[in-house]
N, C-alpha and C positions, 0 to 999 in steps of 0.2 A: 876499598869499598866504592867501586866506581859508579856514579850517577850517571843517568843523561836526561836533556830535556831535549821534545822534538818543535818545531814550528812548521807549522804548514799555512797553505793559503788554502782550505779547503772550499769546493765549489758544490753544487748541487746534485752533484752525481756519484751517488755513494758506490761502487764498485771501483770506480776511477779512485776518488778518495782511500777508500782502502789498498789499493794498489799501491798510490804513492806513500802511504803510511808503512807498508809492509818494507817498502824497500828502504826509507829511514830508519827501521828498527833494526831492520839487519845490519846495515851500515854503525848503530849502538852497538847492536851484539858483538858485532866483530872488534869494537875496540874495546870488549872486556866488561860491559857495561852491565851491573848485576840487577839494575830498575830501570825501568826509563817512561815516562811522564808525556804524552802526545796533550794536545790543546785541546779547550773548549771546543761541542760540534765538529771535533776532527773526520767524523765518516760523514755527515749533512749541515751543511752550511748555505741559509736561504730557502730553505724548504718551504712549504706553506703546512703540508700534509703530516706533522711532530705526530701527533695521534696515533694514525697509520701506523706510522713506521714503528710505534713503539707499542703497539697492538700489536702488528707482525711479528717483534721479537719476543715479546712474553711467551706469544702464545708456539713459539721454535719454527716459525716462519722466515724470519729475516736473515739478510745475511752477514749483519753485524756481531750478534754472540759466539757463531761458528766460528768464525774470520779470528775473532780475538783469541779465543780459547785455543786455538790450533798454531796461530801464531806465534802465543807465549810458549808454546810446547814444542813447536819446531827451533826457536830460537833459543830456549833454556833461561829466558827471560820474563821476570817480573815489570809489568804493564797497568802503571794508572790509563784506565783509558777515556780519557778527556769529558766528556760526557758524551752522553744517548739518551735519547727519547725513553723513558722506559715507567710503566705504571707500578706502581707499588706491587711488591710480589706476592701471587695467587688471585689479584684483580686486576686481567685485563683491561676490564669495558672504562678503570679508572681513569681519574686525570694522568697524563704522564706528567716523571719528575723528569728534571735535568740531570740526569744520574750519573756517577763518578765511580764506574768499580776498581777494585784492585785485585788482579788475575797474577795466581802466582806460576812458577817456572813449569808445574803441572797441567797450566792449562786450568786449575781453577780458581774459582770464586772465592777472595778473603773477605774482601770487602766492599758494602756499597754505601757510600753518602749521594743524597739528594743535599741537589743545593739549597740552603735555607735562605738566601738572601736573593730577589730577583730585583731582575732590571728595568723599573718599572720608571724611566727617566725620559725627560725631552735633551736633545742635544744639535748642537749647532752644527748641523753636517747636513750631507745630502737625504740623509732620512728623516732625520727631525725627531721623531718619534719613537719609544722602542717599548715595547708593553708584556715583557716574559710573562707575565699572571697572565695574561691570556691564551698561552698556549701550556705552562709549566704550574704545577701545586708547589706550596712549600716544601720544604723539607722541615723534620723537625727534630735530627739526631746531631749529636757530636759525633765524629767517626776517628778511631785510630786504631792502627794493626800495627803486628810484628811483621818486619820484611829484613831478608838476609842484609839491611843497610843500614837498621835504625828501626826504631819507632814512626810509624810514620803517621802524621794525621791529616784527615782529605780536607780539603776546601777549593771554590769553585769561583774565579772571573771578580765578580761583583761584592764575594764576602769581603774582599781585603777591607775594605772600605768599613769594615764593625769588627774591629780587632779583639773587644771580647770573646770574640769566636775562638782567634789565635791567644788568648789567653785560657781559654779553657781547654784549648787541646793542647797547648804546653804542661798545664795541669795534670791532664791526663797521659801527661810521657812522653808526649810527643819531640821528637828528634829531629826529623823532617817534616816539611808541611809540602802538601803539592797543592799546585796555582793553577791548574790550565785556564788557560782566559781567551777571549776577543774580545779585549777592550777595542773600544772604537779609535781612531786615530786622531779624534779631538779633547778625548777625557785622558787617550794613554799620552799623549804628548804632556798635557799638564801632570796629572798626577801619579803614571803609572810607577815608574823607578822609586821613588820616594815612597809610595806606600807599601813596593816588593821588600827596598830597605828595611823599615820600618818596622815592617811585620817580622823579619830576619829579627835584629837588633833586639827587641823587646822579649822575645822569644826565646833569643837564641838558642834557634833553630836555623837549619840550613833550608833557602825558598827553592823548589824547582818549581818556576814559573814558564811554562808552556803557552806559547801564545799562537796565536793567528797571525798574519803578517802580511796584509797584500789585500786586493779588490777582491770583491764574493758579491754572488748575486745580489739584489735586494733594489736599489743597489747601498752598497754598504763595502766600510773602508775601515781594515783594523790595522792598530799600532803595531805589533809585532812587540822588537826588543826583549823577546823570552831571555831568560838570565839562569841561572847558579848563584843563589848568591850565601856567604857562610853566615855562621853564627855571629857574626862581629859587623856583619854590613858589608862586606868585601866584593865584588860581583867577580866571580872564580870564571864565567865563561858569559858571552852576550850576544845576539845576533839581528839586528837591526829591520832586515824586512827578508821576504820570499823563506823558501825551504832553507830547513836548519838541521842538524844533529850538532847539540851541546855539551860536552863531557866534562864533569871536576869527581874528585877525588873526595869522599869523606872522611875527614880527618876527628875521627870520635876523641882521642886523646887531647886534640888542641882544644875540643868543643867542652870537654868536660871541666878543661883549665881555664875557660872563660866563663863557664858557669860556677865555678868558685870563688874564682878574683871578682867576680860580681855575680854575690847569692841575692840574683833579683827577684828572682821566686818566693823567697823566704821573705822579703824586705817588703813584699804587698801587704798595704794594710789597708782597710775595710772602712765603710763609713758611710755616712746619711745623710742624704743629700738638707740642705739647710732649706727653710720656710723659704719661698720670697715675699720678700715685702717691700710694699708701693713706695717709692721716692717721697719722700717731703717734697712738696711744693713750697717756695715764700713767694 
């Protein structure tokens, strides 16, 4: 059950974008690859116009829903595809989400998560600033599907960081999780790996974390380091900066003999959080 994760350094021009994304995928297809996970803003990366573009595609104007669906059909391949602009479905004129679907080997639509967590942070780089609520709405579902690889459940960039997220869609079945992300190159150096880890481990589930990896308009600078990594913390594949295609192997027989030897699932127990109360002073 072959995975792949892609990295790209996507730029502001989404035709170019989708061009170098198609040729990654194929480059997946051909090594057998039955899903494969492209990164956060894979087709627009520094845009200013999110809106727009995700206006055009509701309403079968744009040329990113074609692109994908035809893709995954040419190829025989199942496609997280990173996110897109895109407003809630049947309201155009809406805020757009950060939206994550999952197109299967048909060419259609299984599933879509909006991201529920945005990146409403200041950080020490050359933007300083980054304020997703002002171009992106919440999300406000759990999302997880059947895929020829597993179970799989979506999450987006900035969730890792609220792991009740990744506990609730282990809950709900979940086998694999997919990451796409642009972390920035100052929060993915401290804490990207260790929270990919992390979210793996507790879950035990397999991360396909899909990253960005290289300079983008803005101006703006992302970590990369997209990974594989298994149910146990292991990192099966890694790729540090620029274009990637990343391939591991899903090993469901090892996964379900670590979910045994540690029934962590079963072992969570529940509870309330205590009063606080003020220090003694003497």
């Amino acid at each position: 059950m072959s995975l792949a994760v892609i990295q790209m350094v996507s730029q502001a021009d989404v035709p170019a974008n989708l061009s170098s994304a198609r040729r990654l995928l194929e480059r997946a297809a051909a090594s057998g690859a039955r899903l494969a996970v492209l990164p956060e803003n894979f087709a627009a990366m520094g845009r200013r116009d999110l809106a727009a573009l995700g206006r055009a595609e509701a309403l079968g104007e744009g040329p990113i829903l074609p692109w994908l669906k035809r893709t995954a059909r040419d190829l025989g391949l199942w496609i997280v595809a990173g996110t897109i602009p895109l407003p809630p479905d049947g309201q155009p004129e809406a805020k757009t989400h950060a939206c994550s679907l999952l197109i299967d080997d048909q060419g259609e639509r299984v599933a879509r998560y909006d991201k529920l967590h945005l990146f409403d942070v200041d950080v020490a780089d050359n933007r300083g600033r980054y304020r997703e609520s002002d171009d992106y709405a919440h999300g406000s579902r759990v999302v997880v599907a059947d895929t020829p690889v597993g179970r799989l459940g979506l999450t987006v960039c900035y969730d890792l960081r609220f792991p009740e997220l990744y506990s609730a869609l282990r809950a709900a079945g979940a086998e694999l999780i997919s990451a796409p992300a642009a972390f920035t190159a100052v929060t993915g150096a401290a804490h990207w790996e260790v929270l990919v880890r992390a979210r793996a481990i507790e879950t035990q589930c397999y991360l396909l974390s899909a990253g960005q990896g290289g300079v983008h308009p803005g101006p703006r600078e992302t970590h990369g380091q997209s990974m594989i990594v298994d149910p146990w913390g292991r990192i099966l594949a890694e790729q540090a900066r620029g274009e990637a295609v990343l391939w591991a192997e899903r090993d469901a027989a090892e996964q379900a003999a670590i979910r045994q030897r540690m029934p962590v699932a079963s072992h969570r127990r529940f509870f309330t959080a205590a009063e606080p109360r003020p220090l003694a002073v003497e």
